[in-house]
N, C-alpha and C positions, 0 to 999 in steps of 0.2 A: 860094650853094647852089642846085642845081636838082633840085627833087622831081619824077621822072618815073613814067613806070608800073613800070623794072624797078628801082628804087628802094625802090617799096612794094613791091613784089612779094617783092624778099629780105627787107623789113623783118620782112615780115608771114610769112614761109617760115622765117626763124632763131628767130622766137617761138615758132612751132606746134613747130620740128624738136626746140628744148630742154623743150616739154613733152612733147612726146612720146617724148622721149630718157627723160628722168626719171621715166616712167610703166613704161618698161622695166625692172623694176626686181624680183630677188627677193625683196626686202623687204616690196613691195608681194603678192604671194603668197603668202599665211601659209598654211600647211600646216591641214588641216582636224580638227578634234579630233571625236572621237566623244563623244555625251553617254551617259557609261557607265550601266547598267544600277544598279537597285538589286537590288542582289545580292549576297550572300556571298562573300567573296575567296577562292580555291582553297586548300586545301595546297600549301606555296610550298617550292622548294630553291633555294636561293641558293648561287654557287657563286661563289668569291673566288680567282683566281690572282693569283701573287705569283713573283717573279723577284729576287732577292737584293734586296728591298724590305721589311724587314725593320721598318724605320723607318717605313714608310708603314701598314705593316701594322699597328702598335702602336696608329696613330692611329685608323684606321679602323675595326676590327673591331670595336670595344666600339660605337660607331656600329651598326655592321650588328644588333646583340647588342642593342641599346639598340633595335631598331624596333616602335613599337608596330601590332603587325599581329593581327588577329584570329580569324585559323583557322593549324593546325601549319606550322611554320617551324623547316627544317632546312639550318644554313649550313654547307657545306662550303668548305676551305681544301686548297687544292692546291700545294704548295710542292715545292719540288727536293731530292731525299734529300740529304741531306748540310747543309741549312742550316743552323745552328743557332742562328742568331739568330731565323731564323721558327719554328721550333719553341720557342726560349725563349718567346717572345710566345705561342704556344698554348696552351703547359703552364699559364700564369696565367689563362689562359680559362677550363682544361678542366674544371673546377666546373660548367659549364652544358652542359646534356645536348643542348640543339641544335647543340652542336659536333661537327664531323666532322672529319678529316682523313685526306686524301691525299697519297701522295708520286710523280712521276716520278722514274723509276728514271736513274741516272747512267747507263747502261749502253745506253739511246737512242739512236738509231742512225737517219739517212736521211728524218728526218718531223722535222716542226716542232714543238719542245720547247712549244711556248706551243699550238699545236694539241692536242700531245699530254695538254696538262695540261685542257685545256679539255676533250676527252673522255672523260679519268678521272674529271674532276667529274661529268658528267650521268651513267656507267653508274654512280657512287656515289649519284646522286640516288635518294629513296625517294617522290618525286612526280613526277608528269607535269609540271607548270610548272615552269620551270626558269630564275630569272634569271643571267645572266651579267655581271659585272663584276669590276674591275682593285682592288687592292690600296689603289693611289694615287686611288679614288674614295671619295669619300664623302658618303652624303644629307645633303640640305639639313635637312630636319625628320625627327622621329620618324615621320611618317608617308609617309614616299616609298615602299616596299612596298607600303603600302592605296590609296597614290593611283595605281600602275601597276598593281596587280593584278587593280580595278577593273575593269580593261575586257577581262579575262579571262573575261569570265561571257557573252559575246556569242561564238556557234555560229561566228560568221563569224572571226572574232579567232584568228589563232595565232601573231604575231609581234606586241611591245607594246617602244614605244620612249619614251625619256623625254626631257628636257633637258639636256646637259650643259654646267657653265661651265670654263672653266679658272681657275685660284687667284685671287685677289686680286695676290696678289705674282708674278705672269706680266706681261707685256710689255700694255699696254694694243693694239697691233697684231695680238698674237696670240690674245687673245679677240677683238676681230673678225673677224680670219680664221674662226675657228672657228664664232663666231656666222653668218657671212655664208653660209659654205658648208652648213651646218646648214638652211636657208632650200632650198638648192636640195633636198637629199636628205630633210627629214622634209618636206616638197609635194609630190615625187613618190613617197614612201612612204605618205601619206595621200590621195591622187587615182590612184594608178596602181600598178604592181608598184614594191616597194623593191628598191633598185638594191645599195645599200650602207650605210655607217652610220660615224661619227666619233666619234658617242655611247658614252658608257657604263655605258649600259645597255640589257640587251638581252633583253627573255621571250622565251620560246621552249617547245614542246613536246617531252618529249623523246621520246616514240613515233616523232615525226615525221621529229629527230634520226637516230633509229637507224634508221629505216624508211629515209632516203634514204642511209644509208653513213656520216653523219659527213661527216668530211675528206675523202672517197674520191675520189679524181682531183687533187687538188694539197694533197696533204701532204708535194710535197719544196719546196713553195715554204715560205719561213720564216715571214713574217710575213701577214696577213690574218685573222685568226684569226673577228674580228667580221663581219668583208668577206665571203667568201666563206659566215659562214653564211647570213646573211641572202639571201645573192648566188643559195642553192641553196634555199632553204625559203618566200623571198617568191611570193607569187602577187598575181595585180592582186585590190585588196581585203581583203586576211587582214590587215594590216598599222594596226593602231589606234598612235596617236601622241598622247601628251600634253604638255604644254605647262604644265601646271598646276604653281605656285611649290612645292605640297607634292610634288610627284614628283619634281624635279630633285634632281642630283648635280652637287657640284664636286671635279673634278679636280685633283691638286697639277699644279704649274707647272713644264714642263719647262724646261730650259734652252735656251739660242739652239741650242746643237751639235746636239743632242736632237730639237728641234723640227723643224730642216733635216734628219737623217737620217731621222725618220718623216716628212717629204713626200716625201720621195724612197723609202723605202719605200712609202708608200700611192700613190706616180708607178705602180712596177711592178706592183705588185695588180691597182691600175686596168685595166691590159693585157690582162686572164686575165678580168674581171667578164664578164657576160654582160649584157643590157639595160639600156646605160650612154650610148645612142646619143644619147637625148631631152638627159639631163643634160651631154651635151659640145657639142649643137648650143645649148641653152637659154642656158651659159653662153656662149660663142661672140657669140653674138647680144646677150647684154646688154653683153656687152666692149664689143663693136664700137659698138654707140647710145652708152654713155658715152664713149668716146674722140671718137666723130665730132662728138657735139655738143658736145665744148671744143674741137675744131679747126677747127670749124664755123664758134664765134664769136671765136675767133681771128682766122679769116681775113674775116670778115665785120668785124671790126674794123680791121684794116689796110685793106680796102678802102675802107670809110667814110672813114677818115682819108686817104690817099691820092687818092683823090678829091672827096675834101673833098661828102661826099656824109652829114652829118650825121642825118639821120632814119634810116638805114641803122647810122650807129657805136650812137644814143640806143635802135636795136631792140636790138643785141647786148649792150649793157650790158644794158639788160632781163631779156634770154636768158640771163644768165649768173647775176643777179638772180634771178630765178625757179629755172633750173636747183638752185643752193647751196639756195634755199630750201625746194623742192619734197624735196629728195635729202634734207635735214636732215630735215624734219619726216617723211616716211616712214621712216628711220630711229628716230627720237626713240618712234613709234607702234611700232616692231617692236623696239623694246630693253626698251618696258613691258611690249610682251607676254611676253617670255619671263625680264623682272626681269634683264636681264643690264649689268654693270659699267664704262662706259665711255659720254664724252662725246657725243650725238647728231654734235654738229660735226666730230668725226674721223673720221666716213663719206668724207668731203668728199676730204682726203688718202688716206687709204687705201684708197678704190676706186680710183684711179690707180694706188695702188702694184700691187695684185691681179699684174697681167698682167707687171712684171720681176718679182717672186716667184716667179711660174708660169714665167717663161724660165731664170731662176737654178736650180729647179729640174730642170727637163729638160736643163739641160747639167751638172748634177750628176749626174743618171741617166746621161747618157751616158759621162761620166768613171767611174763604178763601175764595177768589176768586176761582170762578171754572175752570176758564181762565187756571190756574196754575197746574193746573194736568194735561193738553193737548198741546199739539204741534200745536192745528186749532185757534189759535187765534182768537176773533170775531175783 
């Protein structure tokens, strides 16, 4: 074995590269939480779409109904005329006067039916705040309303976003995904303009709503419904984020098919967002550091070996040592913080996976019909 200068030079270059790889890291950028005001929580309208989820609906609502919130709370329920399994499930509600309902009309036409319902719910709201969520979500605690509504009382505050998990009984890979990319967009929602949102949950004002059109300019795309609000009503700063175990919602557990078709819906969305540029270079960049620094010590491994150049193979073990251990334990700190379901150690595999998911993806997009994402039929 002959230890020379460019010997140490890589020894000591593969060590710095894998910490510095692993400091790259979303996880390591937790999104900034405001320390809400003491203050009284608004008059709240809560508004619940539902799409022949009838079942989900059953579970959930008495949830929403069951929120111990301490100033008026009016929840509206926006279903499709004609359901009548969502209406059975309302009819046994409709005892409690904070029930509302809505219906879209069958007869919808060229706009996007999950747009369309989401609009009918705020012009039925009888408050300015106005939260928005999915059928298939529902609060962790009785107090997820007071812990998001919280930070409604700050001048600066007009978009308020919480935590979402997905089920217990989902794919341990698919809450991480979820969890991982959640990292990138509530950090640049709480440090800069919200870009977009996977959350759900979502305040929102509705003067502000109706003042900029609504949907106005892509209600023939179908899906984005959260995306595109956020996409039009964010400004750098308006934008408070909580984190806190009593604000979060878990989501029922889509299926693998399910799952794959809303990436590739949320692929095309993506397209049309406006100030998305930071979050596609940001991710980009952190790809590239983690791939390079296990191809790094790959190759830094075969070298050593091959040239039997030992204090060079004993860095890269190190490097890779360090790398797993570093990537777990910033993991392990940003799973506490947001109490979410799934081993620290599984960072490990599934950031690698990240990038064929994302290519699987995009030649899904490319194979769809584009017909499928619009309402203008050719």
């Amino acid at each position: 074995m002959i230890i020379d200068t460019i010997s140490i030079i890589v020894a000591a270059g593969i060590i710095c590269f894998a910490i510095l790889a692993s400091l790259m890291n979303p996880l390591l950028r937790k999104p900034r939480q405001r320390q809400p005001a003491e203050a009284d929580c608004p008059p709240l309208s809560l508004v619940i779409t539902t799409h022949s989820d009838a079942d989900s609906l059953e579970r959930t609502l008495p949830l929403w109904l069951a929120q111990d919130y301490p100033a008026d709370l009016q929840l509206i329920v926006v279903t499709e005329k004609g359901d009548s399994q969502a209406e059975d499930v309302i009819k046994r509600l409709a005892g409690d006067r904070r029930l509302y309902t809505t219906f879209v009309p069958l007869t919808s036409r060229y706009m996007s039916r999950g747009k369309l319902a989401v609009t009918l719910g705020v012009k039925a709201a009888r408050h300015e705040w106005v939260m928005l969520t999915r059928a298939d979500c529902a609060p962790d605690t009785p107090k997820c309303l007071r812990q998001l509504a919280v930070h409604c009382a700050d001048t600066n505050t007009d978009l308020v976003m919480g935590y979402t998990h997905l089920g217990d009984d989902s794919k341990a890979y698919h809450r991480f995904e979820q969890f991982y990319r959640a990292f990138y967009l509530l950090r640049k929602a709480s440090t800069g303009t919200a870009c977009t949102t996977q959350m759900g949950s979502l305040m929102f004002k509705k003067g502000q709503f109706m003042e900029a059109g609504g949907y106005q300019g892509n209600l023939h795309l179908i899906h984005g419904e959260y995306d595109f609000l956020v996409n039009k009503l964010a400004r750098k700063g308006n934008t408070a984020v909580s984190l806190d175990a009593d604000s979060q919602i878990t989501r029922q557990a889509p299926s693998c098919r399910s799952r794959r078709t809303q990436l590739v819906n949320d692929y095309e969305v993506g397209r049309h967002l406006g100030h998305a540029g930071w979050l596609h270079t940001c991710y980009i960049f952190d790809q590239s550091m983690l791939h390079l620094s296990y191809w790094a010590i790959i190759a830094t491994t075969a070298w050593g070996i091959v040239s039997q150049q030992w204090i060079v193979y004993g860095a890269a073990a190190i490097a890779l040592i360090i790398t797993l251990v570093l990537r777990i334990y910033i993991a392990a700190k940003a799973i506490k913080l947001v109490k979410e379901r799934f081993a620290a150690w599984r960072v490990i595999p599934y950031e690698l996976r990240l990038v064929w998911r994302d290519l699987a993806t995009r030649i899904r997009h490319m194979r769809t019909d584009k017909s499928d994402f619009t309402t203008h039929k050719q």
